[in-house]
Kinemage of the C-alpha trace (Angstrom):
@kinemage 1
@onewidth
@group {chain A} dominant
@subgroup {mainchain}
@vectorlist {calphas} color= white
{ca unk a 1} P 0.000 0.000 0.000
{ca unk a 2} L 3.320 2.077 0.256
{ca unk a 3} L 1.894 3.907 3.453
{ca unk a 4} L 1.521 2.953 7.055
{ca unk a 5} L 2.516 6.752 6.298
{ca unk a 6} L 5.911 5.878 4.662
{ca unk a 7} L 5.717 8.341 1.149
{ca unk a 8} L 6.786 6.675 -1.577
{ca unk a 9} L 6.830 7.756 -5.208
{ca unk a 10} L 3.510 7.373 -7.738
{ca unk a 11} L 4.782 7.315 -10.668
{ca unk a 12} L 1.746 7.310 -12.556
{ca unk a 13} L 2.513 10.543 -14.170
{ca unk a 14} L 0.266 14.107 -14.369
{ca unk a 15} L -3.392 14.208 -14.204
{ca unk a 16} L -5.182 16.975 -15.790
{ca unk a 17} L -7.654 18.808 -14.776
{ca unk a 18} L -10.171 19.056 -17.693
{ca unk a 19} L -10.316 15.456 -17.895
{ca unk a 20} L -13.546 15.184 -15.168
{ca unk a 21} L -14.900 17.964 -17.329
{ca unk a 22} L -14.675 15.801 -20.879
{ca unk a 23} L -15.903 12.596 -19.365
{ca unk a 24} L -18.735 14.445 -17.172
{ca unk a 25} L -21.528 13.680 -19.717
{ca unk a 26} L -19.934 10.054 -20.299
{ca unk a 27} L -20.345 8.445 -16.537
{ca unk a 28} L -23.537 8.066 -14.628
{ca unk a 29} L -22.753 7.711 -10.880
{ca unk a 30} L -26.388 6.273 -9.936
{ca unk a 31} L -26.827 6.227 -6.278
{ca unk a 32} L -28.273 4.266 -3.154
{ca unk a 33} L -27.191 0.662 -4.233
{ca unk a 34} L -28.308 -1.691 -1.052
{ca unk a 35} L -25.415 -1.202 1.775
{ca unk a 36} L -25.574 2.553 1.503
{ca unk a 37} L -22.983 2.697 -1.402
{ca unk a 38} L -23.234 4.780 -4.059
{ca unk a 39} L -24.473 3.415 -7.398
{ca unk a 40} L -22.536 0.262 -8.906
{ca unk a 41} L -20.011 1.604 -11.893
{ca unk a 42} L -18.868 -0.657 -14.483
{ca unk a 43} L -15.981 -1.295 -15.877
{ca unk a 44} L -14.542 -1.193 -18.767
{ca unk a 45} L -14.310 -4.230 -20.897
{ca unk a 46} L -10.919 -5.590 -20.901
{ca unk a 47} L -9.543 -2.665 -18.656
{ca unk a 48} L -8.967 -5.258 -15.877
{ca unk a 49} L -7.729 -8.961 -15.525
{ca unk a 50} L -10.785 -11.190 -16.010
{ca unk a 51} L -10.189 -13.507 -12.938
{ca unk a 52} L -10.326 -9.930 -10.977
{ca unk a 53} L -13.683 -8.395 -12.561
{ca unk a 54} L -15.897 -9.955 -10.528
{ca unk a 55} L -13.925 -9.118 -6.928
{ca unk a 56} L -13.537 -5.645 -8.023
{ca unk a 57} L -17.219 -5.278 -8.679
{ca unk a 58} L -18.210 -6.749 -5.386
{ca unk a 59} L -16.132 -4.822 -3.266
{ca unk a 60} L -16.059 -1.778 -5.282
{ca unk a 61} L -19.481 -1.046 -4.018
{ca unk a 62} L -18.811 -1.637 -0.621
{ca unk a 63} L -19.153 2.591 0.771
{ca unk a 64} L -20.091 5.898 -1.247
{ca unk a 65} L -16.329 6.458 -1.123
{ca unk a 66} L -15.227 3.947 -3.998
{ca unk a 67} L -15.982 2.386 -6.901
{ca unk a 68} L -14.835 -0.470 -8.901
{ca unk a 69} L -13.328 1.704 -11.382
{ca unk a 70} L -11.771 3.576 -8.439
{ca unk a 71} L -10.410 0.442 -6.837
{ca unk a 72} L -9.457 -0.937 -9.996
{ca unk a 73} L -7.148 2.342 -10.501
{ca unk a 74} L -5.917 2.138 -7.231
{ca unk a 75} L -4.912 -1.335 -7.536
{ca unk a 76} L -3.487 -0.667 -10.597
{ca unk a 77} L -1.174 1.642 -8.865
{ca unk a 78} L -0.283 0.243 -6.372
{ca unk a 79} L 1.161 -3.052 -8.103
{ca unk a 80} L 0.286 -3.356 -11.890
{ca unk a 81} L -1.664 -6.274 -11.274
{ca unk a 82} L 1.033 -8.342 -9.870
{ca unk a 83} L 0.112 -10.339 -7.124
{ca unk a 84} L 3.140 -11.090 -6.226
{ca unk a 85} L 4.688 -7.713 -5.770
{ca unk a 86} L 7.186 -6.928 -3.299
{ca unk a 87} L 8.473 -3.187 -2.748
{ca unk a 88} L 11.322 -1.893 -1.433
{ca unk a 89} L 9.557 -0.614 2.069
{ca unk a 90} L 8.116 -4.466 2.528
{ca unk a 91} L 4.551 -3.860 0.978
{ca unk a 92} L 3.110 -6.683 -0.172
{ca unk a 93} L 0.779 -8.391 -3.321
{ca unk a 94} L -1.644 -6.886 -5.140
{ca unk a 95} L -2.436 -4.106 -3.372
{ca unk a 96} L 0.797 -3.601 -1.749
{ca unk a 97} L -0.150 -4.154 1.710
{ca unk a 98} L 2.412 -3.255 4.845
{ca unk a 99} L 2.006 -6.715 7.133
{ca unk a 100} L 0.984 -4.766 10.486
{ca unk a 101} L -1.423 -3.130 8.400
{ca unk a 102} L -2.917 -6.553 6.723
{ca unk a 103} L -2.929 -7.896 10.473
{ca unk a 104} L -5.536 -5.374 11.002
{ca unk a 105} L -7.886 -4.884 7.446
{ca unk a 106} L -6.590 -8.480 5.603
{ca unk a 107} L -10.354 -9.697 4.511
{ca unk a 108} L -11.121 -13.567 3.314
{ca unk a 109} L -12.634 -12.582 -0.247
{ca unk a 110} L -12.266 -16.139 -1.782
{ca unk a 111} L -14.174 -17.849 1.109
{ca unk a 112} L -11.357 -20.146 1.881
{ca unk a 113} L -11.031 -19.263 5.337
{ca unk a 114} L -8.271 -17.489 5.801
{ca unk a 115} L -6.515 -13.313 4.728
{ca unk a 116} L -3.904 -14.223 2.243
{ca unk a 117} L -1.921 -11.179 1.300
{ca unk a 118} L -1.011 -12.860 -1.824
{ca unk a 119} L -4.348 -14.288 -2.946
{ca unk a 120} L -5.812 -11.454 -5.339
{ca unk a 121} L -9.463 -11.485 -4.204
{ca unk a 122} L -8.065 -11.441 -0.447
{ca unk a 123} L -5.988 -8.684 -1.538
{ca unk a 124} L -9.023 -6.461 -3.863
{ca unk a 125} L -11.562 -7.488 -0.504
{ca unk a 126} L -9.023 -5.967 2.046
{ca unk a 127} L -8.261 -2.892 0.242
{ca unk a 128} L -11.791 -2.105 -0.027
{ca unk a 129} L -12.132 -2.442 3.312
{ca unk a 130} L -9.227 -0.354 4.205
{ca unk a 131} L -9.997 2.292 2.021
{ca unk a 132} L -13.848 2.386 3.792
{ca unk a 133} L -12.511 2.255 7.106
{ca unk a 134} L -9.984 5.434 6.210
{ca unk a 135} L -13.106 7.463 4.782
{ca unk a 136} L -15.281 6.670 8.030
{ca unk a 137} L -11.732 8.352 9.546
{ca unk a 138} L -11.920 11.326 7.872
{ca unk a 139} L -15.839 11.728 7.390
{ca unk a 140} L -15.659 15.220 9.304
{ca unk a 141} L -13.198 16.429 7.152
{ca unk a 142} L -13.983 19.240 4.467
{ca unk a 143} L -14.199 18.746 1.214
{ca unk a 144} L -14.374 15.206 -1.301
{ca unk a 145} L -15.013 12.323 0.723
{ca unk a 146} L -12.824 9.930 -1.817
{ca unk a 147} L -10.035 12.498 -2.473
{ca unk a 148} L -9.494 12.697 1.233
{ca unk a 149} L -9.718 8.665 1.489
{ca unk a 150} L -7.288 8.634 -1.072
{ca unk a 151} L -4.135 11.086 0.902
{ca unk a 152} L -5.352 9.290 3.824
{ca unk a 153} L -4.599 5.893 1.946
{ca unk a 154} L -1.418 7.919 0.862
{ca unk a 155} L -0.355 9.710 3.928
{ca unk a 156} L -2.614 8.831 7.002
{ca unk a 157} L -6.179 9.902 8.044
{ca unk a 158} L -4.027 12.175 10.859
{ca unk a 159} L -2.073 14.428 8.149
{ca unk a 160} L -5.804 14.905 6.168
{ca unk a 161} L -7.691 15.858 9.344
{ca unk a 162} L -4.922 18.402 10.573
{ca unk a 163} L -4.781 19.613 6.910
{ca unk a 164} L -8.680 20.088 6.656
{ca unk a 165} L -8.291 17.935 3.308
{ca unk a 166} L -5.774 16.581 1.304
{ca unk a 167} L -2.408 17.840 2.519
{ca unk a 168} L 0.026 19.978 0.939
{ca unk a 169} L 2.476 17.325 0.292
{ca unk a 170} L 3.093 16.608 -3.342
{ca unk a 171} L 3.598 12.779 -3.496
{ca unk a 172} L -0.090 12.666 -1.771
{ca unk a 173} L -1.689 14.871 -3.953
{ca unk a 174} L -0.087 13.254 -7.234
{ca unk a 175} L -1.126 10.046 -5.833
{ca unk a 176} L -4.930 11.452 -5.617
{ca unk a 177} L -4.463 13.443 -8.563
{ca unk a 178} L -3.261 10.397 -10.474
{ca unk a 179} L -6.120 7.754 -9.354
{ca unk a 180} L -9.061 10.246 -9.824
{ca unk a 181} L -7.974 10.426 -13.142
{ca unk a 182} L -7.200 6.732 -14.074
{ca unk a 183} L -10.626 6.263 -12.600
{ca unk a 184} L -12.219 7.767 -15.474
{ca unk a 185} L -10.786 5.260 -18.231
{ca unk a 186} L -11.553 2.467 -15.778
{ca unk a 187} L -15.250 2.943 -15.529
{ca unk a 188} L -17.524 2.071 -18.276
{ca unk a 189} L -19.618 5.146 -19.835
{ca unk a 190} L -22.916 4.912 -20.329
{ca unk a 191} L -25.274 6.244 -22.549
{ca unk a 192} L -24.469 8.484 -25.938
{ca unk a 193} L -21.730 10.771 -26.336
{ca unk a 194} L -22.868 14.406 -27.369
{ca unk a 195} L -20.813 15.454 -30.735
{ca unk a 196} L -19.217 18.388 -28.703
{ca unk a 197} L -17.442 15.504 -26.914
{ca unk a 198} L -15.476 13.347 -29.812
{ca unk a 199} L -12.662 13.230 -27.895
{ca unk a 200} L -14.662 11.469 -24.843
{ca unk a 201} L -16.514 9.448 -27.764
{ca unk a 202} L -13.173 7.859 -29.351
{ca unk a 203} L -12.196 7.047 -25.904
{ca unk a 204} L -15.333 5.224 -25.484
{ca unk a 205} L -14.440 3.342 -28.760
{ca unk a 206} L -11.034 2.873 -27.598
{ca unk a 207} L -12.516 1.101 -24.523
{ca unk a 208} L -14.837 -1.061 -25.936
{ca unk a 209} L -11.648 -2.531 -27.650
{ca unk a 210} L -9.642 -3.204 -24.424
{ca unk a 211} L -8.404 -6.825 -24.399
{ca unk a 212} L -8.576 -7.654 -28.439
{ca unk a 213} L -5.980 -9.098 -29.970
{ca unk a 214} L -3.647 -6.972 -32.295
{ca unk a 215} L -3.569 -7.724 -35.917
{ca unk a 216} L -1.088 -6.193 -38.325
{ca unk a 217} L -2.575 -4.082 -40.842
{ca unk a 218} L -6.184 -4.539 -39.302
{ca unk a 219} L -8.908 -2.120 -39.097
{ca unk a 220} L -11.621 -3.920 -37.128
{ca unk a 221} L -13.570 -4.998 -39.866
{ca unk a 222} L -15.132 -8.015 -39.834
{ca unk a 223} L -12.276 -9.237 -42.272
{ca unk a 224} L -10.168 -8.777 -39.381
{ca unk a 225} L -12.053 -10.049 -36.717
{ca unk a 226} L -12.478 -6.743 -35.031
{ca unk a 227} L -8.778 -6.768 -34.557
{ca unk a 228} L -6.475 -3.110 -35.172
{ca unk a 229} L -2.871 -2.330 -35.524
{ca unk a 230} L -2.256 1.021 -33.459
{ca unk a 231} L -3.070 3.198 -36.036
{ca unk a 232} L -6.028 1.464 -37.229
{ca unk a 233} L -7.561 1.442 -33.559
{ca unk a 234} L -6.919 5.429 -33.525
{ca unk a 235} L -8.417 5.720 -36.801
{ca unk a 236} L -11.379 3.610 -36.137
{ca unk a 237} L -11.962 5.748 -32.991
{ca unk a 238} L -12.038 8.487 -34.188
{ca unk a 239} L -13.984 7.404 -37.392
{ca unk a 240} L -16.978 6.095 -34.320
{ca unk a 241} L -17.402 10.101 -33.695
{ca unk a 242} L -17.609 11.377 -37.444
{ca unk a 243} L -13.538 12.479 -37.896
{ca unk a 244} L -11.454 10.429 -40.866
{ca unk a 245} L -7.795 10.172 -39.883
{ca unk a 246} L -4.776 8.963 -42.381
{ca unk a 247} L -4.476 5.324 -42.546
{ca unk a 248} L -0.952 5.178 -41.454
{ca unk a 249} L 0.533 6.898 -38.192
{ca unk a 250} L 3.167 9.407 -39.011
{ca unk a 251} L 0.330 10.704 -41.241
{ca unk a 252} L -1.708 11.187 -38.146
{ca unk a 253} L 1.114 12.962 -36.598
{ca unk a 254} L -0.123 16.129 -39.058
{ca unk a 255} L -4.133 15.949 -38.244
{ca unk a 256} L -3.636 18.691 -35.851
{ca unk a 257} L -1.650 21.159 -33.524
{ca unk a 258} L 0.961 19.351 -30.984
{ca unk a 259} L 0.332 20.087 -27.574
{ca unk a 260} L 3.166 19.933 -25.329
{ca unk a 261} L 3.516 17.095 -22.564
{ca unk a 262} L 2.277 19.180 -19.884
{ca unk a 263} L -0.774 20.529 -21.885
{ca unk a 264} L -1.670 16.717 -23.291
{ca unk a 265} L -5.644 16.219 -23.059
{ca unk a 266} L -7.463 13.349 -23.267
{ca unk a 267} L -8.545 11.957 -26.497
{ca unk a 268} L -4.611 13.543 -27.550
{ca unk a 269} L -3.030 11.270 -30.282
{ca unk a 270} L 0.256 10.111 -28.634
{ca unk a 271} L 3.585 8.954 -30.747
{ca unk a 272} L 6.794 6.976 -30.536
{ca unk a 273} L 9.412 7.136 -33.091
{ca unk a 274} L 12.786 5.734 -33.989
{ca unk a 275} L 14.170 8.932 -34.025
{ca unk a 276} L 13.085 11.911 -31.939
{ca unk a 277} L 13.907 14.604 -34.389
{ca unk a 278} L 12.010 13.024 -37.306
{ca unk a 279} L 8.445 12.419 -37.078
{ca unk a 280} L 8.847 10.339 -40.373
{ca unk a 281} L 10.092 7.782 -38.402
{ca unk a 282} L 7.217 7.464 -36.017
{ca unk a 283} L 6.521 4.054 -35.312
{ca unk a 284} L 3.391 3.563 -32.949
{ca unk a 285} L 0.570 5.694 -31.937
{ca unk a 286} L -2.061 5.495 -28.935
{ca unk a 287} L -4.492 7.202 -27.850
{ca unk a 288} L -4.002 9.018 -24.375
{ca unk a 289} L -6.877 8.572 -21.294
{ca unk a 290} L -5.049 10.899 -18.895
{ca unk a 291} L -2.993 10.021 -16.462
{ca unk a 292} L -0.053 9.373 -18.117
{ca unk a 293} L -2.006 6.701 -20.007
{ca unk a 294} L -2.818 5.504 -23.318
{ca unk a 295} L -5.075 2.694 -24.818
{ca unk a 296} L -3.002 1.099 -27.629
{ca unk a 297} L -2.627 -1.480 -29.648
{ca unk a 298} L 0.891 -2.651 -28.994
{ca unk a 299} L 2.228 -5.535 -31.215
{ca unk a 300} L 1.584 -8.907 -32.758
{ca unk a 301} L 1.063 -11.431 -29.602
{ca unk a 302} L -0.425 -8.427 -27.072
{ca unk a 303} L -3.866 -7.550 -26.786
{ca unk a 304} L -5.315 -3.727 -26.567
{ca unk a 305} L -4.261 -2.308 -23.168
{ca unk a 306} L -3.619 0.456 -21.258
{ca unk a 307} L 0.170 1.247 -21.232
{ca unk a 308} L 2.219 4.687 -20.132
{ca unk a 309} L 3.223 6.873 -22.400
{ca unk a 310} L 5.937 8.346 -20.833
{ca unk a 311} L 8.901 6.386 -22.478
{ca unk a 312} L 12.390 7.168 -24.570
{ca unk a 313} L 10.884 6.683 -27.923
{ca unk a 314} L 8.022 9.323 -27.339
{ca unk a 315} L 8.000 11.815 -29.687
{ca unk a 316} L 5.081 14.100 -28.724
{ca unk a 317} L 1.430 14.485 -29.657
{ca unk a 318} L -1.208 15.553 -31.905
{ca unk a 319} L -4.755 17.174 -30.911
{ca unk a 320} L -7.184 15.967 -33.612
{ca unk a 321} L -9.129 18.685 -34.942
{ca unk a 322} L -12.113 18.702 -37.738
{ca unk a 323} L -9.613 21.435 -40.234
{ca unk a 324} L -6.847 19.552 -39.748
{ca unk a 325} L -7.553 15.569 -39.626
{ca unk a 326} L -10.363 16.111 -43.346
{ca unk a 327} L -7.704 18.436 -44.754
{ca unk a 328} L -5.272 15.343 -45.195
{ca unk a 329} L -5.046 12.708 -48.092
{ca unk a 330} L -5.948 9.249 -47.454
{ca unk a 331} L -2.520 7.178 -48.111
{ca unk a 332} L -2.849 3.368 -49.091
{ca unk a 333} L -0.478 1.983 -46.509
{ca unk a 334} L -0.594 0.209 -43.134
């Protein structure tokens, strides 16, 4: 959990703040689910392990503070999925608990009788739990009720109730900053996406594709099974919200103005090339949730996922725009 009020880095990158404003029309958060808990939120398909799903959508509902999508964020934090995690300060599994801390929250989720910290649905039960039993800490406390779980998560419910909210500290607030924002391409949308909001709409394509294999050259017809290359799944999302991109992806690199890192949006067409100072030589392209995030289509033998963007081979961005995206040719290539 990389607390028991021992800071460690995040590292999940920046989270910006107009991303809550371009998903607002996307999410319903229905309310008064039995137990008091705000309404269920799906998930995205393929945005979590499948042997997971079902744990996070149990215990995601367990208080008004979470969700599964926020859980599944969290979690995704914490260890990247890897049950078997280990961190330098001794937290442990999935969700990175500290052992005097697991003494106290560990929760049988699998039914077999007994907390494992290394059993996944011990590990997704117990951090719910945790995470309910630091918002009932800081209930009093001004402001959002899940923010403030959050730096309590991060830094301790005393540091948040002396600070009146989430603390001045930067590692805590990058750490809410950063989950808030991954909990948005977590949790499935519902409903339709007004056509002020393609960027949020692509996204929702991009989502629905989470988990798929890649295919070289493919475009998600039926053809292809529904499978993309990268630049095929960029185009197709786009394409779901009425804007035609180039086929290949250093043509995409020109369907708009590029954004610098710090002013990347979501819905932001994101780029990797062989050589930095030559976006001829672009090689990939994703499409970025926020975060630090993209959903891509990686290579031949991966699936579509959710990977960082921040890496050597990134060479920038492109915001898509009507004027600049219709205003290119169509190339033949893959």
């Amino acid at each position: 959990m990389r607390k028991w009020w021992v800071g460690v880095g995040v590292g999940i990158g920046m989270c910006l703040s107009l991303l809550g404003l371009l998903f607002f029309a996307m999410f319903s958060m229905a309310t008064n689910l039995g137990g008091g808990a705000r309404g269920a939120v799906g998930l995205a398909k393929g945005a979590v392990p499948v042997a997971y799903q079902p744990f996070l959508e149990k215990w995601g509902n367990l208080c008004e503070a979470i969700t599964p999508a926020l859980l599944a964020a969290q979690l995704y934090t914490e260890s990247n999925w890897k049950p078997d995690a280990k961190s330098p300060a001794g937290a442990l599994g999935l969700a990175q608990f500290i052992p005097e801390t697991w003494a106290r929250y560990g929760v049988d989720g699998n039914g077999d009788g007994r907390p494992n910290i290394w059993e996944p649905a011990d590990a997704i039960a117990s951090a719910a739990t945790y995470d309910c039993a630091l918002a009932k800490d800081v209930k009093g406390v001004p402001g959002d009720a899940t923010n403030n779980m959050l730096a309590a998560y991060n830094a301790g419910p005393y540091r948040v109730i002396q600070a009146s909210g989430v603390p001045s500290i930067t590692e805590t607030q990058g750490y809410v900053k950063s989950i808030r924002s991954l909990e948005k391409s977590f949790a499935r949308p519902v409903g339709r996406v007004a056509p002020s909001q393609q960027a949020a709409g692509a996204i929702y394509f991009a989502q629905a594709q989470l988990g798929k294999p890649y295919l070289w050259g493919g475009d998600g017809g039926k053809e292809d099974g529904g499978r993309f290359d990268c630049s095929g799944l960029t185009k197709a999302a786009y394409a779901s919200v009425g804007i035609e991109l180039p086929r290949v992806a250093n043509d995409q690199w020109n369907a708009g103005p590029h954004p610098k890192r710090d002013e990347l949006m979501p819905g932001d067409l994101v780029f990797f090339a062989h050589n930095l100072n030559d976006p001829r030589s672009i090689h990939h392209v994703g499409l970025y949730v926020g975060g630090g995030y993209m959903i891509n289509a990686p290579h031949t033998g991966a699936v579509n996922r959710f990977d960082k963007i921040d890496t050597p081979d990134y060479i920038g961005a492109t915001r898509v725009t009507d004027a600049g995206a219709k205003a290119l040719p169509r190339p033949n290539g893959v």
